[in-house]
C-alpha positions as CSV (number, residue, x, y, z in Angstrom):
1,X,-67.1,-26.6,2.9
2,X,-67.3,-30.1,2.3
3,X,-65.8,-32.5,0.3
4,X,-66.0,-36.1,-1.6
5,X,-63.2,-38.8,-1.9
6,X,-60.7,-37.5,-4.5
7,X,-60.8,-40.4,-7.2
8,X,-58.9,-41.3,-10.3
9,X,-60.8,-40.3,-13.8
10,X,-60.2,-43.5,-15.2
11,X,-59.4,-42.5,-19.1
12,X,-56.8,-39.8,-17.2
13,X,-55.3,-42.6,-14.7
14,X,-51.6,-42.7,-16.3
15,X,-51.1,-39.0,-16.4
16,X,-52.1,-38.9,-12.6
17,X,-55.2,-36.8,-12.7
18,X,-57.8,-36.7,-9.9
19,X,-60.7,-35.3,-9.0
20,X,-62.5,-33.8,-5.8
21,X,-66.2,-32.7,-5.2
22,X,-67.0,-29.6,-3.6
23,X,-69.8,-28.2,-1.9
24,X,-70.1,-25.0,-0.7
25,X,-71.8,-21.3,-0.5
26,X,-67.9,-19.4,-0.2
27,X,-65.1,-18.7,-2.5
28,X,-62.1,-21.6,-1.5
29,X,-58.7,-21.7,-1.9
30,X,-56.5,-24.9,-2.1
31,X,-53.2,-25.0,-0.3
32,X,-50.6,-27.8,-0.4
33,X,-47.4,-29.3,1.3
34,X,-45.4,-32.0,1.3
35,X,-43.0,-33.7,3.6
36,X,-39.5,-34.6,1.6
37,X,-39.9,-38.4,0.1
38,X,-37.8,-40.8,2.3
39,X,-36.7,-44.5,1.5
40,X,-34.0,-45.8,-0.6
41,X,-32.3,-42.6,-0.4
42,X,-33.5,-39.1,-0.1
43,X,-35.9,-37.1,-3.0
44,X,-36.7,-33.1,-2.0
45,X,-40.7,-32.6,-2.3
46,X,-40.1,-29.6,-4.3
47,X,-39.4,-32.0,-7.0
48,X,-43.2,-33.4,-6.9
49,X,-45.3,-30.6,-8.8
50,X,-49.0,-30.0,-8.5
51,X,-51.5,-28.1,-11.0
52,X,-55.4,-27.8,-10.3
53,X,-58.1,-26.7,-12.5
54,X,-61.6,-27.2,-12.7
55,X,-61.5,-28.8,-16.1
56,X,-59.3,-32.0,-16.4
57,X,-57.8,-31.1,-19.9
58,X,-56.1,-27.8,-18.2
59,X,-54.2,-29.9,-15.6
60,X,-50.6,-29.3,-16.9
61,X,-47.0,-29.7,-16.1
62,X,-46.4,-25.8,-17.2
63,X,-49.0,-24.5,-14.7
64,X,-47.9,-26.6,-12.0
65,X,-46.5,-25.6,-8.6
66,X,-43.1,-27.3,-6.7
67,X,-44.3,-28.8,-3.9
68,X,-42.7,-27.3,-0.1
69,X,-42.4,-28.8,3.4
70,X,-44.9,-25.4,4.1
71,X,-48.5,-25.0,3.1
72,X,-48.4,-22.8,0.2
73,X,-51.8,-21.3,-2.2
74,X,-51.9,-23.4,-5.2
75,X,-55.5,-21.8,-6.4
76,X,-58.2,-20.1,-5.3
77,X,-62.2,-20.8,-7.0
78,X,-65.8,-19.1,-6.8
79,X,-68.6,-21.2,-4.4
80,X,-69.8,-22.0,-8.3
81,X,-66.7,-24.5,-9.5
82,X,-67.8,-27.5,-7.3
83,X,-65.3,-30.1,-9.2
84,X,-61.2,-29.7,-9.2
85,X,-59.0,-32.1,-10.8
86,X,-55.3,-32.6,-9.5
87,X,-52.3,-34.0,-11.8
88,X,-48.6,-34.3,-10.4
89,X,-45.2,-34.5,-11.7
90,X,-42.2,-36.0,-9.9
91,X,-39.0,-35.0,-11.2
92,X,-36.1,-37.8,-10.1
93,X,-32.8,-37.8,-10.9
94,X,-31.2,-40.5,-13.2
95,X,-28.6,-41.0,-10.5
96,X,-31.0,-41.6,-7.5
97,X,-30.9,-45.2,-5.7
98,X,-33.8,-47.2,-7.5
99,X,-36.2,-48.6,-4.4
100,X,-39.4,-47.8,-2.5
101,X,-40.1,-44.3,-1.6
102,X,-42.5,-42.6,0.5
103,X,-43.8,-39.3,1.3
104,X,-47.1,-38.2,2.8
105,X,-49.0,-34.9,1.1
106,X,-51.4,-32.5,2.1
107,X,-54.2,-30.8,0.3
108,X,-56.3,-28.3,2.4
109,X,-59.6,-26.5,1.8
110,X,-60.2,-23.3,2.9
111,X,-63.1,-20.6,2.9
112,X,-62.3,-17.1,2.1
């Protein structure tokens, strides 16, 4: 299984959608985490959503997974789909501090 640098699609940039290569001769499954965003005050990952698909005009908010602190499935392909497109959601709260916020996220590859 290898991949190439997940990149913006340029027309899709302000609705967050990205796009990763794949090459390889299994069936893959993509699994996902989060750690909880820290900064100006606290914001859960669960509230950061994720959908993949392997055509960028499926990515949607009403397919798309809460984010945990614990690898979870959020697809599985055939060896055949070699491109995958990403879009994510954050939900924040019209009460939370304004300021910087970080979180780190993890998107992981795996035969099957």
């Amino acid at each position: 299984l290898s991949l190439h640098d997940a990149l913006p699609i340029f027309s899709n940039i302000a609705t967050g959608i990205y796009n990763v290569s794949v090459n390889t001769s299994a069936n893959y499954k993509i699994q996902a985490n989060g750690t909880n965003f820290s900064g100006a005050g606290a914001i859960a990952i669960g509230n950061l959503k994720i959908d993949t698909n392997s055509i960028a005009g499926n990515v949607a908010l009403g397919d798309s997974i809460a984010l945990t602190t614990s690898p979870q499935e959020i697809d599985n392909y055939t060896n055949s789909t070699v491109l995958n497109y990403f879009g994510f959601w954050l939900t924040i709260n019209s009460a939370q501090p304004s300021g910087s916020y970080s979180t780190t996220v993890s998107i992981i590859y795996m035969n099957v």
